[in-house]
C-alpha positions as CSV (number, residue, x, y, z in Angstrom):
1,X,18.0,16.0,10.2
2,X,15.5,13.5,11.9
3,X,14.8,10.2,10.6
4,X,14.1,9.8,7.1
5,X,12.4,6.7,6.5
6,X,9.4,6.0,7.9
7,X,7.0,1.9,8.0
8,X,6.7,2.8,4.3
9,X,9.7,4.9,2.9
10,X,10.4,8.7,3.3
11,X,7.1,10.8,3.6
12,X,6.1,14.7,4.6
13,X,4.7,17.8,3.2
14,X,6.1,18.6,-0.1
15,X,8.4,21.6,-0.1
16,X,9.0,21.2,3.2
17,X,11.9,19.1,5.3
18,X,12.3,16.3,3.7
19,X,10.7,17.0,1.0
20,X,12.5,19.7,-0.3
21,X,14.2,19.8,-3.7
22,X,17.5,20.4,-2.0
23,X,17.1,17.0,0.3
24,X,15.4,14.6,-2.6
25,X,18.9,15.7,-4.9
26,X,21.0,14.5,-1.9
27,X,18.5,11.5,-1.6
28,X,18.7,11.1,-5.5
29,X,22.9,10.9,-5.1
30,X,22.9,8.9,-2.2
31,X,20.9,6.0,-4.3
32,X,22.9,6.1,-6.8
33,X,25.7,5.6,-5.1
34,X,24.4,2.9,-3.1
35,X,22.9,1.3,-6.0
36,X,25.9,2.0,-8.5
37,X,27.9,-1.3,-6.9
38,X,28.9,-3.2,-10.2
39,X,30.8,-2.1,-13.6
40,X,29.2,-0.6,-16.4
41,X,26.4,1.6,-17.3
42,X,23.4,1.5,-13.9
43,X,20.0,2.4,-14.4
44,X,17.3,3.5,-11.8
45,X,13.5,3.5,-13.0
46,X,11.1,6.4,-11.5
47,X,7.4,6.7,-11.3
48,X,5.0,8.6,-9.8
49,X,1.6,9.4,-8.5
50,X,-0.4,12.0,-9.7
51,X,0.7,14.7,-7.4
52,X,1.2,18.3,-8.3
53,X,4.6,18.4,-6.7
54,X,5.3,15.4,-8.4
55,X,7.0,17.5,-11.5
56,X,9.1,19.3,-9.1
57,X,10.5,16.2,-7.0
58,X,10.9,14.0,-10.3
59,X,13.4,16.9,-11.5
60,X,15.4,16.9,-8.5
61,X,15.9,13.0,-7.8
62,X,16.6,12.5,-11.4
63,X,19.3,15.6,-11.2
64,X,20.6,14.0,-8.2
65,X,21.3,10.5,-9.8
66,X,22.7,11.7,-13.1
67,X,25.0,13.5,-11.5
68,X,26.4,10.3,-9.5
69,X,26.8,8.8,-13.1
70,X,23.8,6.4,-13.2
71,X,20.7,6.6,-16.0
72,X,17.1,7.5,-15.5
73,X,14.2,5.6,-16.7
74,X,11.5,8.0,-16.5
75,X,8.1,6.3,-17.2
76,X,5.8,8.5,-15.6
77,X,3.0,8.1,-13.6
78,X,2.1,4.7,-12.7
79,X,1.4,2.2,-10.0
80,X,3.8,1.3,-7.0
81,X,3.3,-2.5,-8.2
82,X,4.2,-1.3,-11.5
83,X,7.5,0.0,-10.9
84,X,8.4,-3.0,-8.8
85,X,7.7,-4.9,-12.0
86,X,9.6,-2.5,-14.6
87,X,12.6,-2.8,-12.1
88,X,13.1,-6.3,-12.5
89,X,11.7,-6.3,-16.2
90,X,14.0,-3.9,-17.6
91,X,16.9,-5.7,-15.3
92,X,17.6,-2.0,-13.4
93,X,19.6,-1.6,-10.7
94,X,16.8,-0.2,-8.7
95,X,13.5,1.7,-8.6
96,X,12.2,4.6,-7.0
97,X,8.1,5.6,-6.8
98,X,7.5,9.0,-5.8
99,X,4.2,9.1,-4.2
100,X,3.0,9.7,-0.5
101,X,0.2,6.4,-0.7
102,X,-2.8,7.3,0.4
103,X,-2.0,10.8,2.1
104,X,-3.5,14.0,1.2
105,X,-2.5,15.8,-2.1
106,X,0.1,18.5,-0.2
107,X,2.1,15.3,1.4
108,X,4.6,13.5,-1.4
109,X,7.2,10.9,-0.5
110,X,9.8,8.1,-2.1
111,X,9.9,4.5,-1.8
112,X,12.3,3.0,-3.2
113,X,12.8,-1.2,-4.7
114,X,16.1,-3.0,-4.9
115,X,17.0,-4.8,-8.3
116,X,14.6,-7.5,-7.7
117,X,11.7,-5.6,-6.8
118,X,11.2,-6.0,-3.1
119,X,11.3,-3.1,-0.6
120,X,14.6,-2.1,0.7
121,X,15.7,-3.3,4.2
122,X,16.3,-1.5,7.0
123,X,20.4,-1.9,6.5
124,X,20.0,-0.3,2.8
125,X,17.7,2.1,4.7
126,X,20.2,3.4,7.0
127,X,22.8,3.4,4.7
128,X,21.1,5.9,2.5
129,X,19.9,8.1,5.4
130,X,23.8,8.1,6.5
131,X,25.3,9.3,2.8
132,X,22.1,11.6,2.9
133,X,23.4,13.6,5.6
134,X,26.9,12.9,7.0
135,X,28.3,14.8,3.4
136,X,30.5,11.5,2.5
137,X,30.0,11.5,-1.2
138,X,29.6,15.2,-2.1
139,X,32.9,15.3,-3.5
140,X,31.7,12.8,-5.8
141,X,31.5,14.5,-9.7
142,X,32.1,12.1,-12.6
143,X,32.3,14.7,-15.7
144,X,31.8,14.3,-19.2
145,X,30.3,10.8,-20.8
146,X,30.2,9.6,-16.9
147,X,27.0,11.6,-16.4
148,X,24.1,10.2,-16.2
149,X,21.0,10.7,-18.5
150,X,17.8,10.5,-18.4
151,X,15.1,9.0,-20.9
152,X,11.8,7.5,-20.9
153,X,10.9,4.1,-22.4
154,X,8.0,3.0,-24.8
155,X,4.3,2.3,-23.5
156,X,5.3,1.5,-20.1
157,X,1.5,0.8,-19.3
158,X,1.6,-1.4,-21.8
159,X,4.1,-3.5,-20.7
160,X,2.6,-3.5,-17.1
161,X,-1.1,-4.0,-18.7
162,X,0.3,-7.2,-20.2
163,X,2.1,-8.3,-17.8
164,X,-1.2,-8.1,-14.9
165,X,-3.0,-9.8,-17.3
166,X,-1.0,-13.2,-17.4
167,X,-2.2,-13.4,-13.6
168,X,-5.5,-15.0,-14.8
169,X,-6.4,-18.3,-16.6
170,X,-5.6,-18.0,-19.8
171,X,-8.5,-17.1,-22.1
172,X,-10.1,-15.7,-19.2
173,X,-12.8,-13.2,-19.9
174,X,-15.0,-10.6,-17.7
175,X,-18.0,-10.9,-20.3
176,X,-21.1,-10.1,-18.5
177,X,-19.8,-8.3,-15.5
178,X,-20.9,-4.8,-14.7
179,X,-17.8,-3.2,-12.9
180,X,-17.4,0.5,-10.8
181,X,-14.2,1.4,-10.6
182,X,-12.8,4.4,-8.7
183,X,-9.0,5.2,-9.2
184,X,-8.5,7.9,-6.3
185,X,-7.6,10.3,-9.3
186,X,-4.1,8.5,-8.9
187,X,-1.3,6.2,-10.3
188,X,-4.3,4.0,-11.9
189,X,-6.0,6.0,-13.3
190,X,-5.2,4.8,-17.1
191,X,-4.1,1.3,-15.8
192,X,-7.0,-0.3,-14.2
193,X,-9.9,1.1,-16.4
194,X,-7.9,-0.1,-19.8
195,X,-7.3,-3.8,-17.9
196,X,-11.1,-4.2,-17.2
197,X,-12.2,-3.2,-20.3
198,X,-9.3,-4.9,-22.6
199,X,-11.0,-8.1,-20.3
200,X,-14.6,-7.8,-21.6
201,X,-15.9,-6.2,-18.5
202,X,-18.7,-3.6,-19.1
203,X,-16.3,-0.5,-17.0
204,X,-18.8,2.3,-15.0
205,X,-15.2,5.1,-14.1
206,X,-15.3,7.2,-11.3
207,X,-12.3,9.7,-9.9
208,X,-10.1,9.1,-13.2
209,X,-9.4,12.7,-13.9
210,X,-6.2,13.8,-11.9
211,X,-6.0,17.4,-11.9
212,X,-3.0,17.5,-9.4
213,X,-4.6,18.0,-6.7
214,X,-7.3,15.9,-6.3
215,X,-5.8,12.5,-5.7
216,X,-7.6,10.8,-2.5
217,X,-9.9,14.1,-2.2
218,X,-13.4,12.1,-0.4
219,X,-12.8,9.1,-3.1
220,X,-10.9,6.0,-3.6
221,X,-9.7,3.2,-0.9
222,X,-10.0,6.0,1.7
223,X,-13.7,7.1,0.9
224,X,-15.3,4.2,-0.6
225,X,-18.8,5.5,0.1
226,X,-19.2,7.0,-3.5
227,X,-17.9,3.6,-5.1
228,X,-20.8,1.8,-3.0
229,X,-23.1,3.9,-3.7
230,X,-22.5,3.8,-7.3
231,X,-22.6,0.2,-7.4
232,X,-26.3,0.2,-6.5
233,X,-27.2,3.1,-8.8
234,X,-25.7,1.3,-11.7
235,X,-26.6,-2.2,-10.8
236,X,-23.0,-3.6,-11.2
237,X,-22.0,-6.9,-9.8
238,X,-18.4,-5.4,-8.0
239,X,-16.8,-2.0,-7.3
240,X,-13.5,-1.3,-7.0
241,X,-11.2,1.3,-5.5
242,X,-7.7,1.6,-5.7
243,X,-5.5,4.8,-3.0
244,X,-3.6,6.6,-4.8
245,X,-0.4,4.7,-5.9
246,X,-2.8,1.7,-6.2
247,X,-0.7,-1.1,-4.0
248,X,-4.2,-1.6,-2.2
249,X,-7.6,-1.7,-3.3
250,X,-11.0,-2.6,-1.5
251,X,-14.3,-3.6,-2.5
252,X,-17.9,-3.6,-3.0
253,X,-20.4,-6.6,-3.5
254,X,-23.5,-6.5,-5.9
255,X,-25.6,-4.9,-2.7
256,X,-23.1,-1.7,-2.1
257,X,-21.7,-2.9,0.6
258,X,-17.9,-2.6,1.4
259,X,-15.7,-5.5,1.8
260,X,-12.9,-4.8,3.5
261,X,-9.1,-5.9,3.1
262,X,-9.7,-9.0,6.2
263,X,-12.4,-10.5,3.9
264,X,-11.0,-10.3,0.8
265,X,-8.0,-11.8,2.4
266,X,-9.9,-14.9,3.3
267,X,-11.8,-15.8,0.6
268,X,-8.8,-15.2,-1.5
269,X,-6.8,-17.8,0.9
270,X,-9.6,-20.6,0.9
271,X,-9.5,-20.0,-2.8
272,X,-6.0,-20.6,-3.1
273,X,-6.4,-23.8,-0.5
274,X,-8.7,-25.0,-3.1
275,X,-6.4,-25.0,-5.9
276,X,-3.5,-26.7,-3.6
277,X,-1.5,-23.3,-4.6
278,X,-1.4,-21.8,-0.6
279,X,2.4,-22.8,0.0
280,X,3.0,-24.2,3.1
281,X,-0.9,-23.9,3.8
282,X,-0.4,-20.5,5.7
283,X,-1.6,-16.9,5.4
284,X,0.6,-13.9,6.5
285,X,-1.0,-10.9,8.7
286,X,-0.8,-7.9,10.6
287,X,-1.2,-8.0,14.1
288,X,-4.5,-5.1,12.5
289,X,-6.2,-8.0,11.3
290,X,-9.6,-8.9,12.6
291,X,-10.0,-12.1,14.8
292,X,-13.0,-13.0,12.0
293,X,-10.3,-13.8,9.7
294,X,-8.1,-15.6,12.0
295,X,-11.1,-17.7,13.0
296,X,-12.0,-18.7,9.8
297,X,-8.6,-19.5,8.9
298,X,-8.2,-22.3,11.6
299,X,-11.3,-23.3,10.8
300,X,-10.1,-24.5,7.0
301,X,-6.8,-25.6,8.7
302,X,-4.5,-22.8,7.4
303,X,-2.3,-21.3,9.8
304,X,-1.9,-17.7,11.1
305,X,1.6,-15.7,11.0
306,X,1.1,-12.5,12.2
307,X,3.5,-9.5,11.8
308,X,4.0,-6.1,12.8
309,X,2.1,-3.5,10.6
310,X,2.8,-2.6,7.4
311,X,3.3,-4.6,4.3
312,X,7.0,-4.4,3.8
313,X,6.6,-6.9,7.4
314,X,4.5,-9.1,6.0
315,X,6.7,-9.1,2.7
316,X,9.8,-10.1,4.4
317,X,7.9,-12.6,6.9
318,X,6.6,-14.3,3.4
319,X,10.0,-14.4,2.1
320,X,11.8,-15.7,5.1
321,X,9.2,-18.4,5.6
322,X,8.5,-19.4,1.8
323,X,4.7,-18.5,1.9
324,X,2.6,-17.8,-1.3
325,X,0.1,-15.2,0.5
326,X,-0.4,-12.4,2.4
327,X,-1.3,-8.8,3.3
328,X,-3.4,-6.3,5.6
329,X,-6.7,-5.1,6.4
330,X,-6.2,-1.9,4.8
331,X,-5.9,-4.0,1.1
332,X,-2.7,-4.4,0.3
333,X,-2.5,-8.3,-0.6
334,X,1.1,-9.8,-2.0
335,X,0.8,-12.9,-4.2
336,X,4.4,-13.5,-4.5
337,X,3.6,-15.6,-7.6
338,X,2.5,-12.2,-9.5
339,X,4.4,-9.3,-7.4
340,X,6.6,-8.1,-5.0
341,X,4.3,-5.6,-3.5
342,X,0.9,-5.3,-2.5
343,X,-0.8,-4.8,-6.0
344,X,-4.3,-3.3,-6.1
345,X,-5.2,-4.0,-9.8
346,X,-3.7,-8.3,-9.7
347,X,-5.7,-8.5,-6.5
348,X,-8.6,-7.0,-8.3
349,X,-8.7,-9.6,-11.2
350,X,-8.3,-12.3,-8.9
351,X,-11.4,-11.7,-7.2
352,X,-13.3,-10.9,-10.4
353,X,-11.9,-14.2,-11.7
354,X,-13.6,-15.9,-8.3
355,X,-16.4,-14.0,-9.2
356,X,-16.9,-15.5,-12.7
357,X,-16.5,-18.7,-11.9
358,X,-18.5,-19.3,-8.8
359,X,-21.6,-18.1,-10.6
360,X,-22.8,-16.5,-7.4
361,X,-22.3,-13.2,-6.0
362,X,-19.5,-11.1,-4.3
363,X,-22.0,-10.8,-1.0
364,X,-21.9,-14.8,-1.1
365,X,-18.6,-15.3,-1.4
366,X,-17.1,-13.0,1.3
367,X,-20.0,-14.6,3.8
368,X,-16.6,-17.3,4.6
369,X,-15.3,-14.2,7.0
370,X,-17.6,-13.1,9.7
371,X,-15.7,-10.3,11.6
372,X,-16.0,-8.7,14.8
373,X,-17.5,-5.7,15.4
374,X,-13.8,-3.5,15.2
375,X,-13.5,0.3,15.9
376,X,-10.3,2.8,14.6
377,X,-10.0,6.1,15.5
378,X,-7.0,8.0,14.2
379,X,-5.7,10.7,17.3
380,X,-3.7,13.3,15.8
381,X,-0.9,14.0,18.4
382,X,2.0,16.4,18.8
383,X,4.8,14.0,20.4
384,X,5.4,10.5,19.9
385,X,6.4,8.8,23.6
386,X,6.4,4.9,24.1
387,X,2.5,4.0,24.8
388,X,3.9,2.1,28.1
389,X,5.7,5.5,29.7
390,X,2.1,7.1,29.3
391,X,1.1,5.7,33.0
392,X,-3.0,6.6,32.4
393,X,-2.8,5.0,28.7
394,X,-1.6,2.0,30.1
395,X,-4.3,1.5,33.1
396,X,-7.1,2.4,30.6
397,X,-5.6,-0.5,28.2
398,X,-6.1,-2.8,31.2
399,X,-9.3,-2.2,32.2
400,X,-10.7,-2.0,28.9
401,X,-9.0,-5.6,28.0
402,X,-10.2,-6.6,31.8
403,X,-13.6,-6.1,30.8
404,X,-13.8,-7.9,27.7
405,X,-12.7,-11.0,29.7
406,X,-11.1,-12.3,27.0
407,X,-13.6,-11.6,24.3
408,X,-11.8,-8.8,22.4
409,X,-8.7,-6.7,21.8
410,X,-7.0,-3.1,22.5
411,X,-4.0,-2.2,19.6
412,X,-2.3,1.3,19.9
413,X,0.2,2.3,17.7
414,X,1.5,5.2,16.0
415,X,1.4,5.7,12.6
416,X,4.8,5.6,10.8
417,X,4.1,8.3,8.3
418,X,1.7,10.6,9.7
419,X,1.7,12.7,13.6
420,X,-1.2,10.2,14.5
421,X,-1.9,7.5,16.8
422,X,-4.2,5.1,15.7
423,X,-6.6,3.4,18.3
424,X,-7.8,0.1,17.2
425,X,-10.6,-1.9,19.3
426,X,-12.5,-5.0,18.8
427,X,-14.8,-7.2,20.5
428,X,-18.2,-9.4,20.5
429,X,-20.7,-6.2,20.7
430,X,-20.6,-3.1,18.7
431,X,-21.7,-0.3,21.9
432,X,-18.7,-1.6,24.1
433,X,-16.2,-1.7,20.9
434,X,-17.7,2.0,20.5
435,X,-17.5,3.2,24.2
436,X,-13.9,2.0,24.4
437,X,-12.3,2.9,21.9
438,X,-14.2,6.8,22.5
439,X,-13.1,6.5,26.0
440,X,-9.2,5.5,24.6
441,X,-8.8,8.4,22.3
442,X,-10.0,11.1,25.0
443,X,-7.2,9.7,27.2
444,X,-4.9,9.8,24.3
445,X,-6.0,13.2,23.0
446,X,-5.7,14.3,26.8
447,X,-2.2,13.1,27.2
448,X,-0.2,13.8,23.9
449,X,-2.8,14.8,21.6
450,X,-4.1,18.7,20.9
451,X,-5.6,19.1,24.4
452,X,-3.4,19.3,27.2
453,X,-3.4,17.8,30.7
């Protein structure tokens, strides 16, 4: 068997290798077993997205950690940043979201939280990907009263509603705020709606109907277009839209226009400046972010870490280095005061909060990032090599970065759960951003994309 984990967990098409019912019981046991390293009773907590194979996968990791001897919380589906909370809330010994992000419906996957909520690191991960396959704890059966069971717990939404809730001044209200909210017909679909509206906010809710099969379909994070669109038709003051396991969320100010995850991330950092509660006055990245933001950062005096992609890098980074703040592009943004993760709906009532009390618009307040024109084109390809044993990828990096003279930037890298390499270019003017990056993917696609040499 390949790899299983990929940047973020194990991911493919559900049904198929390794997201088969047969592999997900082995991957089941082989937490449990890892997990199950103390005396007494152990618990793991699942969730999910709204996923049609959801049902099916849910069945076969609970099977597989019963029948290691460790408990099942089943509370159904919900956020990624919600299980990370009910984890260390109901004091389990780990937790497991089954949910393939912001992929199509036919993709699932499985990420999985240690006792305290963070993602698991790359030791834990190869640890389970070795009991997964190398057959070292099939003979493993307790019988009897040592099986595990499985049971679901009271109003987990509740408890997470609550808890989301506490992120913002107390007596905090959204009265007077028109709000569009689009929930990907995923994890948040009950979630974020019932926050907004619990807070006084007058709630416009789009893609809120999960039928299985329509989570991400041309809505949500993804496709914002509808959300911005509907902010203008409605006249709201914000929009909103979560992915599907609603870890990241974007937005749109009072005009329809979309503000991506770089400037939320700044004003959200000068706001934190302001209120002295930016630790160490520093902001953690991804090498994706714009050089708008890193800019306007310096500007306010707040330094830059950047990391590799993917928020469970900028998670460790903020742990190792005792930072309050972080996150990507893309919208996932960790306030290790609130969360462990990257949490869509905290993120979201943090900027409303901003919102209320500035008194001025969305528009306004993300004018404190000006970003470069940037281009990304996803390449779907059929192999993987290292970008630098590509010989004609390589030269067409350096001329494209020799004729920016300094002025912009060339970032290729493959995505870690999808066959895709993702072509990221920025610089001063939008036509040479747009030649380059066109002239990048047809070298790609040419070399270990779809059309061959």
């Amino acid at each position: 068997m390949k790899k299983l984990f990929g940047t973020d967990g194990i991911r493919g098409l559900a049904n198929t290798e390794p997201m088969t019912c047969e592999t997900v019981m082995k991957i089941g046991r082989a937490a449990a077993f890892l997990f199950k390293d103390k005396l007494g009773r152990h618990r793991i907590v699942i969730g999910k997205d709204t996923r049609l194979s959801g049902y099916m996968l849910e069945s076969a990791l609970t099977s597989g950690i019963c029948s290691l001897g460790v408990d099942v919380v089943l509370v159904g589906p919900m956020p990624t940043p919600a299980v990370a909370f009910l984890t260390r809330t109901l004091r389990a010994d780990a937790g497991i979201i089954i949910s393939a992000s912001h992929n199509p419906f036919a993709d699932n996957g499985i990420k999985f939280f240690s006792r305290d909520g963070m993602k698991l690191p790359d030791d834990m991960e190869h640890k389970l990907e070795h009991l997964v396959v190398s057959g070292e704890i099939d003979a493993i059966r307790p019988t009897a009263t040592e099986i595990g069971k499985a049971f679901r717990i009271a109003d987990p939404e509740g408890r997470y509603i609550e808890y989301v809730k506490r992120s913002i001044p107390k007596g905090m209200t959204f009265d007077g705020l028109k709000v569009v909210i689009d929930t990907a017909h995923g994890a948040a679909y009950k979630t974020s709606p019932h926050v907004l509206q619990e807070l006084g906010a007058s709630v416009v809710v789009m893609a809120h109907e999960p039928d299985g099969t329509n989570i991400n379909h041309d809505v949500g994070a993804l496709y914002p277009a509808q959300m911005c669109n509907a902010v203008v038709a409605h006249g709201a003051d914000i929009g909103i839209a979560h992915d599907g396991d609603a870890d990241r969320v974007l937005f749109a100010s009072e005009k329809g226009t979309l503000i991506d995850g770089d400037k939320i991330l700044g004003m959200l950092a000068l706001d934190l400046l302001q209120k002295g509660k930016l630790d160490k006055n520093t902001v953690v990245l991804t090498v994706m972010s714009n050089l708008g933001i890193i800019q306007a950062m310096e500007r306010a005096g707040i330094t830059v870490i950047q990391t590799p992609v993917g928020d469970r890098f900028v998670l460790e980074q903020m742990v190792k280095g005792g930072y309050a703040f972080g996150g990507e592009p893309s919208g996932h943004v960790i306030f290790m005061e609130h969360n462990t993760t990257g949490d869509g709906l905290i993120t979201a009532l943090q900027v409303l909060t901003m919102l209320k009390m500035s008194e001025t618009c969305l528009s306004k307040l993300a004018d404190v990032v000006t970003l470069y024109p940037q281009v990304l084109i996803n390449v779907p390809v059929r192999t993987k090599p290292p970008i630098d044993e590509i010989p004609k990828l390589t030269q067409a990096i350096k001329d494209v970065e020799t004729s920016f003279n300094g002025a912009g930037r060339v970032l290729l890298r493959y995505s870690g759960t999808e066959s895709i390499l993702r072509v990221m270019v920025e610089g001063k003017e939008q036509h040479l951003v747009d030649t380059a990056a066109k002239e990048l993917a047809a070298v790609v696609n040419q070399h270990v994309g779809f059309t061959q040499e």
